[in-house]
mmCIF file as gemmi writes it, N, C-alpha and C atoms, coordinates in Angstrom:
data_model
loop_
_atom_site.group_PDB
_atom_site.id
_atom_site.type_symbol
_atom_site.label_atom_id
_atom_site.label_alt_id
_atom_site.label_comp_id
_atom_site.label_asym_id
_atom_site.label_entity_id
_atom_site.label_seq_id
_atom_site.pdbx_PDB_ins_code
_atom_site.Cartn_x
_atom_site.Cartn_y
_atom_site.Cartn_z
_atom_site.occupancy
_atom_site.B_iso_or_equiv
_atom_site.pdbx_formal_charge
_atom_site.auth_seq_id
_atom_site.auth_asym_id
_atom_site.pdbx_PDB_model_num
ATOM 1 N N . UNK Axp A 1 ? 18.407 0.024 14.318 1 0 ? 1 A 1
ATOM 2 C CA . UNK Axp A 1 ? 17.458 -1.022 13.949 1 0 ? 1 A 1
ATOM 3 C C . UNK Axp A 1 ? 17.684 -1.37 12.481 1 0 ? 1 A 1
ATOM 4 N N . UNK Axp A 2 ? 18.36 -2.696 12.092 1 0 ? 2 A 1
ATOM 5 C CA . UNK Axp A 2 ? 17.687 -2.846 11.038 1 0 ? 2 A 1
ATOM 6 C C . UNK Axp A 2 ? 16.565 -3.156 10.056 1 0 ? 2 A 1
ATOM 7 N N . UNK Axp A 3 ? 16.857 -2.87 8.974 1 0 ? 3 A 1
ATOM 8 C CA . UNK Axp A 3 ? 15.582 -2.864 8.105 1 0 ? 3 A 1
ATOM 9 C C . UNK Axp A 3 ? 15.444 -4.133 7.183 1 0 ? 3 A 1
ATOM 10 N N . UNK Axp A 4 ? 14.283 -5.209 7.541 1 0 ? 4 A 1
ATOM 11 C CA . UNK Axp A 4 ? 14.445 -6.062 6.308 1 0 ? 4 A 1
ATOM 12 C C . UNK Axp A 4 ? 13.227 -6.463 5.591 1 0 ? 4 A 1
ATOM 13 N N . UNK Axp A 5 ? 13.474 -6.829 4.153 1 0 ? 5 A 1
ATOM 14 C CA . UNK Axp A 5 ? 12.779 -6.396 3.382 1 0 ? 5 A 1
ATOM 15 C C . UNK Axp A 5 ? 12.239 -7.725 3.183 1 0 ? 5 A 1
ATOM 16 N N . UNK Axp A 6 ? 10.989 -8.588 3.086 1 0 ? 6 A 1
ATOM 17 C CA . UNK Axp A 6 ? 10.106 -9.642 2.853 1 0 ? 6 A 1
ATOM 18 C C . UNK Axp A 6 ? 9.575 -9.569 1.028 1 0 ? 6 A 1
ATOM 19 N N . UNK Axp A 7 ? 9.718 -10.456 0.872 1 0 ? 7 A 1
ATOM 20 C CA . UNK Axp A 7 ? 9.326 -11.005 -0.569 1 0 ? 7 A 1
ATOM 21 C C . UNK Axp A 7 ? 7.265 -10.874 -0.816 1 0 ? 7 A 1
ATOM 22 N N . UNK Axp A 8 ? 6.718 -11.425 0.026 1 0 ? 8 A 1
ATOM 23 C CA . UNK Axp A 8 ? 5.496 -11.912 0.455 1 0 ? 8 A 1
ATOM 24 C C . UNK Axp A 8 ? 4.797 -11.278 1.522 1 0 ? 8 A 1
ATOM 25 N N . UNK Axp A 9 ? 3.724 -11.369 1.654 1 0 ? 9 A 1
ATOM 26 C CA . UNK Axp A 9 ? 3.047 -10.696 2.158 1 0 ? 9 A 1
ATOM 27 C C . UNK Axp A 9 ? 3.279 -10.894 4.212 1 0 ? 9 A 1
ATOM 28 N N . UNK Axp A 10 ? 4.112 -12.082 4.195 1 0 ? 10 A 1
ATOM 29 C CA . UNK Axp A 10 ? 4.624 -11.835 5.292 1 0 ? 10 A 1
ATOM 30 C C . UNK Axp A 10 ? 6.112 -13.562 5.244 1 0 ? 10 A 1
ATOM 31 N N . UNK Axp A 11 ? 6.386 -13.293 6.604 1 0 ? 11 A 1
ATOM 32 C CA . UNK Axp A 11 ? 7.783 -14.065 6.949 1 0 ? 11 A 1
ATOM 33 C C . UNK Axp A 11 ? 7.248 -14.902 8.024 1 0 ? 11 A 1
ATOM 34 N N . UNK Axp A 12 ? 7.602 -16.167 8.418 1 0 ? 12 A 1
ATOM 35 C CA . UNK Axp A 12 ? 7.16 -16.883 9.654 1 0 ? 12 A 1
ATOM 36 C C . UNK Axp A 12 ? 8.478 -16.257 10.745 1 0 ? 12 A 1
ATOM 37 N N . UNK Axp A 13 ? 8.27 -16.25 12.177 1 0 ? 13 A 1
ATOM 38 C CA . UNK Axp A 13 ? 9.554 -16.346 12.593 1 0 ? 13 A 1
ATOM 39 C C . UNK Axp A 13 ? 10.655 -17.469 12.324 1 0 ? 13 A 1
ATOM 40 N N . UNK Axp A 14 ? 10.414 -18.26 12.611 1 0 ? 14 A 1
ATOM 41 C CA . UNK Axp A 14 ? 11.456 -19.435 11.852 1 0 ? 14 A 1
ATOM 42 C C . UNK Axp A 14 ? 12.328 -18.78 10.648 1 0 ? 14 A 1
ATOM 43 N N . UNK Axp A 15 ? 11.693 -18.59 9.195 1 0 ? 15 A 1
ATOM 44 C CA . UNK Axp A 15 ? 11.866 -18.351 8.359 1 0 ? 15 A 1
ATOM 45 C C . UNK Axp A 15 ? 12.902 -16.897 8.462 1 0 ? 15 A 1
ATOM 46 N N . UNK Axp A 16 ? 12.092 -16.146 9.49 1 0 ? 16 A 1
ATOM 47 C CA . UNK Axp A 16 ? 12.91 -15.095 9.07 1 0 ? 16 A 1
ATOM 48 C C . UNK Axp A 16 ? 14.649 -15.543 10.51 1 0 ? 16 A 1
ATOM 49 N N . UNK Axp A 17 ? 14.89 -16.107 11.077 1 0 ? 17 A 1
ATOM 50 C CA . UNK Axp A 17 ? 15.818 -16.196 11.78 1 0 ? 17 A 1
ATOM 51 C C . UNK Axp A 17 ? 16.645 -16.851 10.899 1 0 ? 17 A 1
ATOM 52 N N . UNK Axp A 18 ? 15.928 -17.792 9.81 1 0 ? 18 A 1
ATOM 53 C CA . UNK Axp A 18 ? 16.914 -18.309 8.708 1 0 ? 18 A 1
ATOM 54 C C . UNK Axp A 18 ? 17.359 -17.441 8.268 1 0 ? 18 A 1
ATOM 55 N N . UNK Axp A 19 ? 16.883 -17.02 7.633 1 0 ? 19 A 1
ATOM 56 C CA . UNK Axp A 19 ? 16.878 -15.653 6.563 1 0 ? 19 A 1
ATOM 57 C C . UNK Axp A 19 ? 18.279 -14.756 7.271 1 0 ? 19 A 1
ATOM 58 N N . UNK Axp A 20 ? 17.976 -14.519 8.239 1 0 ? 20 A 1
ATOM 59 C CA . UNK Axp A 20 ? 19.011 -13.442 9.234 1 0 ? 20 A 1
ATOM 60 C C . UNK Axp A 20 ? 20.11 -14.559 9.326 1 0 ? 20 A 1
ATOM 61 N N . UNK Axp A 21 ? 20.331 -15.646 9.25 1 0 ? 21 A 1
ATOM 62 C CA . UNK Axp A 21 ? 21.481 -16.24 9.662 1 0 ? 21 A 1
ATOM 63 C C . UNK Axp A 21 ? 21.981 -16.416 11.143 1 0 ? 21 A 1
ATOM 64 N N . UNK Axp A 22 ? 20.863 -16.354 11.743 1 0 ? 22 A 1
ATOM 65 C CA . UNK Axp A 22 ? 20.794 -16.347 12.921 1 0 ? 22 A 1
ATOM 66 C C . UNK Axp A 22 ? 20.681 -17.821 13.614 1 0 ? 22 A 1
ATOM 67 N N . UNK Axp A 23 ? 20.021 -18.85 12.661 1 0 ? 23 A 1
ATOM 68 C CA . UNK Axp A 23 ? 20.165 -20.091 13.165 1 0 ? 23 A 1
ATOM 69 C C . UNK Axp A 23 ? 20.333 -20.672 11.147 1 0 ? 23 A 1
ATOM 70 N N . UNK Axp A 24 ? 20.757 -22.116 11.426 1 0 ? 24 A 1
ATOM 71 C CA . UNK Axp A 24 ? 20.428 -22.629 10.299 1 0 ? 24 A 1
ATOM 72 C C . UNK Axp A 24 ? 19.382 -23.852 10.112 1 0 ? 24 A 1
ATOM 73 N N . UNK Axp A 25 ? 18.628 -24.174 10.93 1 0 ? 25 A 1
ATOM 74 C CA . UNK Axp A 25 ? 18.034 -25.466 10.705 1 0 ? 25 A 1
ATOM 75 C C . UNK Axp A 25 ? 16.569 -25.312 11.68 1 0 ? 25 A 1
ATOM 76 N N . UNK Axp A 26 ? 15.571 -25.862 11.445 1 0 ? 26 A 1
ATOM 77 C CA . UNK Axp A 26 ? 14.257 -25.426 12.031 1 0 ? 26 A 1
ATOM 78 C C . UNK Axp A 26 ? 14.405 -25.977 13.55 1 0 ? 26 A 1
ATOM 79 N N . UNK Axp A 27 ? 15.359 -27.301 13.492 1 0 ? 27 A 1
ATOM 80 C CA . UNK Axp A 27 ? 15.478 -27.427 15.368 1 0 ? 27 A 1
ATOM 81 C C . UNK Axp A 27 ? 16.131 -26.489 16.374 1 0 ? 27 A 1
ATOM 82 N N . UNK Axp A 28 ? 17.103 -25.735 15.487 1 0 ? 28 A 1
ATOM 83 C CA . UNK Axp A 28 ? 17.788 -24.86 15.702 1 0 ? 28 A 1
ATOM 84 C C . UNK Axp A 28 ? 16.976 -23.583 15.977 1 0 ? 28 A 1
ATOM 85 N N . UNK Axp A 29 ? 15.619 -22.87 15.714 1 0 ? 29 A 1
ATOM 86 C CA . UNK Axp A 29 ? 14.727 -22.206 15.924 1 0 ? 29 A 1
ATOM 87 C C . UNK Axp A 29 ? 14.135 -22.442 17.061 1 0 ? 29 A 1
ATOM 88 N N . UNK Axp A 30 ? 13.858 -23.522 17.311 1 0 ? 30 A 1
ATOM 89 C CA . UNK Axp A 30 ? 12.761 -24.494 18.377 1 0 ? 30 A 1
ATOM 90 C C . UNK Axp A 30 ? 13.576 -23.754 19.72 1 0 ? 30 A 1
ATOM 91 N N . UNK Axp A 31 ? 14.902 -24.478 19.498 1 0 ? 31 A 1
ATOM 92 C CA . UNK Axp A 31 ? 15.977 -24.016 21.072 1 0 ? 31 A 1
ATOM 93 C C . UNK Axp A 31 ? 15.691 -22.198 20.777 1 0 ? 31 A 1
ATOM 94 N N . UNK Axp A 32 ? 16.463 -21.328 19.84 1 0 ? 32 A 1
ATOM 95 C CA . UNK Axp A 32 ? 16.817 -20.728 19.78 1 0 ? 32 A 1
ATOM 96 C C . UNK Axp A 32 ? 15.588 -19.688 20.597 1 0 ? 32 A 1
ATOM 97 N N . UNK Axp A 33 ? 14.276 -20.244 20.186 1 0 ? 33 A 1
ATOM 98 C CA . UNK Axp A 33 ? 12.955 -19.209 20.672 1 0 ? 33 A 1
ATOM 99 C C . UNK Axp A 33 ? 12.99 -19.282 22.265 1 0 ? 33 A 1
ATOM 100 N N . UNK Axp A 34 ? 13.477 -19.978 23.073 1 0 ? 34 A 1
ATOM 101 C CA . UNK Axp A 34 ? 13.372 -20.344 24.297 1 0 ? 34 A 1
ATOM 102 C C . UNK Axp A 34 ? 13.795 -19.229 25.473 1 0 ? 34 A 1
ATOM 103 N N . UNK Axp A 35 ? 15.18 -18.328 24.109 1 0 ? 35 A 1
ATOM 104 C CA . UNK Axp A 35 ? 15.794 -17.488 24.802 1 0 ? 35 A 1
ATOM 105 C C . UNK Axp A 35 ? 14.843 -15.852 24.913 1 0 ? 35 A 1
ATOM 106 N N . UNK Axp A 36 ? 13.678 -16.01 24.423 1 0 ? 36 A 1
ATOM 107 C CA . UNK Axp A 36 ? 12.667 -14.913 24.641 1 0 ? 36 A 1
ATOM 108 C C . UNK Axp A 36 ? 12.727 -13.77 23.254 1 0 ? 36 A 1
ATOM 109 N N . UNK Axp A 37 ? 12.656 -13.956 22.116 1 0 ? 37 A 1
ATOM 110 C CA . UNK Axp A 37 ? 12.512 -13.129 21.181 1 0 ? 37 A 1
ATOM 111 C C . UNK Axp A 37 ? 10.94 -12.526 21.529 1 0 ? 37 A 1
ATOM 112 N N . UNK Axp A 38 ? 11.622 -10.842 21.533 1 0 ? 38 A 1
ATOM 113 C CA . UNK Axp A 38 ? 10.488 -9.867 21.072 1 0 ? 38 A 1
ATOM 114 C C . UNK Axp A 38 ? 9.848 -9.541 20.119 1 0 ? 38 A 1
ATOM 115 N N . UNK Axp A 39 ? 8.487 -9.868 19.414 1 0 ? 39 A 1
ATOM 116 C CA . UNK Axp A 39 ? 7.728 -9.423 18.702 1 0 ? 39 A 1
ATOM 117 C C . UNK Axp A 39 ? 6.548 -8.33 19.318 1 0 ? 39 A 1
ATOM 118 N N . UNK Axp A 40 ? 7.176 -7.216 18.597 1 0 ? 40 A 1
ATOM 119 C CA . UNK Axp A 40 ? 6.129 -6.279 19.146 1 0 ? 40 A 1
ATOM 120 C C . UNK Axp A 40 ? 6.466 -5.762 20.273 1 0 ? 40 A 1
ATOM 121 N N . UNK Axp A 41 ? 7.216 -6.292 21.094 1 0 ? 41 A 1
ATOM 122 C CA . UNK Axp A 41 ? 7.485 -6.001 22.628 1 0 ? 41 A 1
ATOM 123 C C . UNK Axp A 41 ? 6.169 -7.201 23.142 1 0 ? 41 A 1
ATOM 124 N N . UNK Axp A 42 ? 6.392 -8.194 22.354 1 0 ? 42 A 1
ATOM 125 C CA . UNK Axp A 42 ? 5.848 -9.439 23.525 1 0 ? 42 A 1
ATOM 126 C C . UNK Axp A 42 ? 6.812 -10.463 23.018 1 0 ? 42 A 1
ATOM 127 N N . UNK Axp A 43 ? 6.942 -11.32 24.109 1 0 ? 43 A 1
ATOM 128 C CA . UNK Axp A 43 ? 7.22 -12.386 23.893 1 0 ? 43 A 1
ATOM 129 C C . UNK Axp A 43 ? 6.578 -13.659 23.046 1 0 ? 43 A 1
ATOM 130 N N . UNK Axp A 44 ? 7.67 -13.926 22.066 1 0 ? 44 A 1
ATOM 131 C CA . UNK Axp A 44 ? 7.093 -15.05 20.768 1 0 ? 44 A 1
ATOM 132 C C . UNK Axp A 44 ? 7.851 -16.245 21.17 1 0 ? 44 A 1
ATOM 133 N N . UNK Axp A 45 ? 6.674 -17.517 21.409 1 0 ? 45 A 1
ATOM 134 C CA . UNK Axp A 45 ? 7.816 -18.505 21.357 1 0 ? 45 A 1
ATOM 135 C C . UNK Axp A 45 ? 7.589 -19.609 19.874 1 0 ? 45 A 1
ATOM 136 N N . UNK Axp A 46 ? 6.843 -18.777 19.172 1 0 ? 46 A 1
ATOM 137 C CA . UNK Axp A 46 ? 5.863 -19.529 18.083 1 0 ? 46 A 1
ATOM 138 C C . UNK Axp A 46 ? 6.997 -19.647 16.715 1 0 ? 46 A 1
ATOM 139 N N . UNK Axp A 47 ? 7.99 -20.663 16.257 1 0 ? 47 A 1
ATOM 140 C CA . UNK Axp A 47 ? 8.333 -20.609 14.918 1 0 ? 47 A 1
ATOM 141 C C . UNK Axp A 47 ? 7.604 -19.847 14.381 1 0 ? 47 A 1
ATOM 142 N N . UNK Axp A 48 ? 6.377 -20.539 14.244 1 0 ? 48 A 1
ATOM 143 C CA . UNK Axp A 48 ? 5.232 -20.325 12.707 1 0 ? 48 A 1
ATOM 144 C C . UNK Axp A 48 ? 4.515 -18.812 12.919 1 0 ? 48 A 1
ATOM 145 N N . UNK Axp A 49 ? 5.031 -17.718 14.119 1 0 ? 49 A 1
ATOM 146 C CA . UNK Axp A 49 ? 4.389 -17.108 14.286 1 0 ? 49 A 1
ATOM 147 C C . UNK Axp A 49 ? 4.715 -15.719 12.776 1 0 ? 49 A 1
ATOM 148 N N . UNK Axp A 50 ? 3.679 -15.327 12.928 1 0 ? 50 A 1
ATOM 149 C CA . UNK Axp A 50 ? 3.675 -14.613 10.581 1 0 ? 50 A 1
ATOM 150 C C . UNK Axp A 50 ? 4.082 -12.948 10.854 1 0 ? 50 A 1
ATOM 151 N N . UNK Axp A 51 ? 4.689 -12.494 10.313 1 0 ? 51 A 1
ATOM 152 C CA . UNK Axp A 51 ? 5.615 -11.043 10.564 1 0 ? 51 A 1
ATOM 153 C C . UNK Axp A 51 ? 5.528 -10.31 9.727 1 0 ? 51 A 1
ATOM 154 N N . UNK Axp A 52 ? 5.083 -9.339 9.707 1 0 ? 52 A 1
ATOM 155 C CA . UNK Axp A 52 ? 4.156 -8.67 8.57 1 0 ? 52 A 1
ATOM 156 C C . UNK Axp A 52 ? 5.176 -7.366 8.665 1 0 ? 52 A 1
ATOM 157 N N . UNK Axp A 53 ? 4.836 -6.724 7.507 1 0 ? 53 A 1
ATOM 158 C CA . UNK Axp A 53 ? 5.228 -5.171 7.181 1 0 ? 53 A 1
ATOM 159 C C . UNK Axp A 53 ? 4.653 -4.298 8.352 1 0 ? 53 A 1
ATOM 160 N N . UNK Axp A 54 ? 6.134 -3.83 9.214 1 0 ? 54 A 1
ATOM 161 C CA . UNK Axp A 54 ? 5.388 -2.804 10.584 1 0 ? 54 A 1
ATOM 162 C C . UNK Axp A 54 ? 5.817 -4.088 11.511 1 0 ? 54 A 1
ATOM 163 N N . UNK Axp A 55 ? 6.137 -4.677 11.566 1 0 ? 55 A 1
ATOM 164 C CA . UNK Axp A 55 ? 6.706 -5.311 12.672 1 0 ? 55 A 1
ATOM 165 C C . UNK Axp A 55 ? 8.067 -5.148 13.405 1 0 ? 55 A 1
ATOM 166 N N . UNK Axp A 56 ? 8.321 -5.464 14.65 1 0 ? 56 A 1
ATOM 167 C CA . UNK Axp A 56 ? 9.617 -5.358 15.339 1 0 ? 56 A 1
ATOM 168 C C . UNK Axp A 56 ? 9.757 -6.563 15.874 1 0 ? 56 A 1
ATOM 169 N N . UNK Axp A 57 ? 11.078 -7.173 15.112 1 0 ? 57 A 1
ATOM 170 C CA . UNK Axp A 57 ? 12.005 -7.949 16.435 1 0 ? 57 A 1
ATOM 171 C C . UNK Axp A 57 ? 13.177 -7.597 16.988 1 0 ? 57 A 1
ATOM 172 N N . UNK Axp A 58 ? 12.986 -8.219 18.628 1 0 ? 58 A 1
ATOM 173 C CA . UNK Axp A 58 ? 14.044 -7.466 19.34 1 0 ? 58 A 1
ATOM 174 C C . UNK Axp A 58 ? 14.707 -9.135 19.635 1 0 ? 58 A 1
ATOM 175 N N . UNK Axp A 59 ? 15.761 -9.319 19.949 1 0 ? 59 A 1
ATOM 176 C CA . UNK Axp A 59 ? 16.72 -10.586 19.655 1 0 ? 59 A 1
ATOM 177 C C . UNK Axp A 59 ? 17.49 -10.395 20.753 1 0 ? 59 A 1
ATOM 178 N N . UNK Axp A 60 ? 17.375 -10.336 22.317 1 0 ? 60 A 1
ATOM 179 C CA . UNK Axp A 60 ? 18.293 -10.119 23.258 1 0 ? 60 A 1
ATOM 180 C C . UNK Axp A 60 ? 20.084 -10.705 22.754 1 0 ? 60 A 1
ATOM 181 N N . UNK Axp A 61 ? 21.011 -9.341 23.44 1 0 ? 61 A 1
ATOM 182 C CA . UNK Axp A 61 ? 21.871 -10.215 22.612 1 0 ? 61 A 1
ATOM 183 C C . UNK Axp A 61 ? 22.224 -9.892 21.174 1 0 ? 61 A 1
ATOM 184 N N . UNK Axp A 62 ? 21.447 -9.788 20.504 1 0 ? 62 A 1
ATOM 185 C CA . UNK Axp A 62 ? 21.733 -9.352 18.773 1 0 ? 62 A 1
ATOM 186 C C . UNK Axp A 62 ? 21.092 -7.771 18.929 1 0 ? 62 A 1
ATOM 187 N N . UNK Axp A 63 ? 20.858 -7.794 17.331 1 0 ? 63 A 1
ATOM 188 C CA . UNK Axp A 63 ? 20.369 -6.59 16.676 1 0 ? 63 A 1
ATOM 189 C C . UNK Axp A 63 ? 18.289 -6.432 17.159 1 0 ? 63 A 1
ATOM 190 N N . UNK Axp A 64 ? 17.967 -5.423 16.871 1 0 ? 64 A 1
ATOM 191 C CA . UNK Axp A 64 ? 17.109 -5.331 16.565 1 0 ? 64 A 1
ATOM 192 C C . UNK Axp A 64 ? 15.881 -4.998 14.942 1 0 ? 64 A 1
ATOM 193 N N . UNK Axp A 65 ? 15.224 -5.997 14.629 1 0 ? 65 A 1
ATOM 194 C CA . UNK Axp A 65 ? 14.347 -5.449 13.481 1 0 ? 65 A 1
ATOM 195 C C . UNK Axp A 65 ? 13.509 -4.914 13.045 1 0 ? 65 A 1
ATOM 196 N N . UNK Axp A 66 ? 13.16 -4.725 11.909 1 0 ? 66 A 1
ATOM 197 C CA . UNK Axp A 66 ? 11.763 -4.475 11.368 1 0 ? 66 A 1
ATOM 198 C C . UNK Axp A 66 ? 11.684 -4.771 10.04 1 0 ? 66 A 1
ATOM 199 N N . UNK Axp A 67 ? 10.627 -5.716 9.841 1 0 ? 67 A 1
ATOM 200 C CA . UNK Axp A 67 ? 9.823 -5.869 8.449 1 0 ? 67 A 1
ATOM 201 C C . UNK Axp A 67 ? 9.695 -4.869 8.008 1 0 ? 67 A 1
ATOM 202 N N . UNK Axp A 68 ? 9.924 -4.698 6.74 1 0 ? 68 A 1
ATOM 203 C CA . UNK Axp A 68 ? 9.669 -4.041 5.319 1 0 ? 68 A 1
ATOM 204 C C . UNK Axp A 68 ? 8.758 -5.162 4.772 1 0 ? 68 A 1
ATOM 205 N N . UNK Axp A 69 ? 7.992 -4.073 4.05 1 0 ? 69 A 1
ATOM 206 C CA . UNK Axp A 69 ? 6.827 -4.789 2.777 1 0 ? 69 A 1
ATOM 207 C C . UNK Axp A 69 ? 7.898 -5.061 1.23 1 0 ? 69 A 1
ATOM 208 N N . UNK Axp A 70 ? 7.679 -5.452 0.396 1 0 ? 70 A 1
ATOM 209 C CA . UNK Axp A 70 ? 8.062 -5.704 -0.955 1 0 ? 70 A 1
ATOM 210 C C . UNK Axp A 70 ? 8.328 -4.497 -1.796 1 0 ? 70 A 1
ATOM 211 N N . UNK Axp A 71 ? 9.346 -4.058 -2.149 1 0 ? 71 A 1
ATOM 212 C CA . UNK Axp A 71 ? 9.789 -2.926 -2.94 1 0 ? 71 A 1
ATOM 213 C C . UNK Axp A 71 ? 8.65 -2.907 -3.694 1 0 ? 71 A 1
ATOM 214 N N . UNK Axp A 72 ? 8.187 -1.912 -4.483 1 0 ? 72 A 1
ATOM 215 C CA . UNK Axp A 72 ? 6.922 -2.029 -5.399 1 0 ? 72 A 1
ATOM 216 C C . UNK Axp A 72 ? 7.854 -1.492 -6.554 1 0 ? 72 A 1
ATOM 217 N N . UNK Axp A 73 ? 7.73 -1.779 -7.437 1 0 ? 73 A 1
ATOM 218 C CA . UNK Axp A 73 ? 7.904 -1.437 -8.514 1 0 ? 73 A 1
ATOM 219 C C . UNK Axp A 73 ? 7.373 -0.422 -9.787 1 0 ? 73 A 1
């Protein structure tokens, strides 16, 4: 599983599939959610859905994740 680390107090899905390089463009999200991304072990078909520190995505097909909170300093 990898580990990734959020700036903010959380990531949209959209945002974070950018982020991963997994798509590049927000229409490109729209299709891409269709194929059943796991949040949590449910199904997300929500761009805007918000991904907090303690979360899992599972990406049939790819890798699997998890949110990290903000290094603290």
């Amino acid at each position: 599983m990898e580990k990734v680390s959020i700036e903010g107090e959380y990531i949209t899905l959209g945002q974070f599939l950018k982020k991963m390089g997994i798509v590049q463009t927000g229409g490109e999200v729209k299709a891409y959610l269709e194929k059943g991304i796991l949040v949590n072990n449910q199904v997300e078909m929500r761009r805007g859905k918000k991904l907090y520190a303690g979360d899992e995505i599972r990406i049939p097909g790819e890798k699997d994740y998890r949110i990290l909170g903000k290094a603290k300093e």
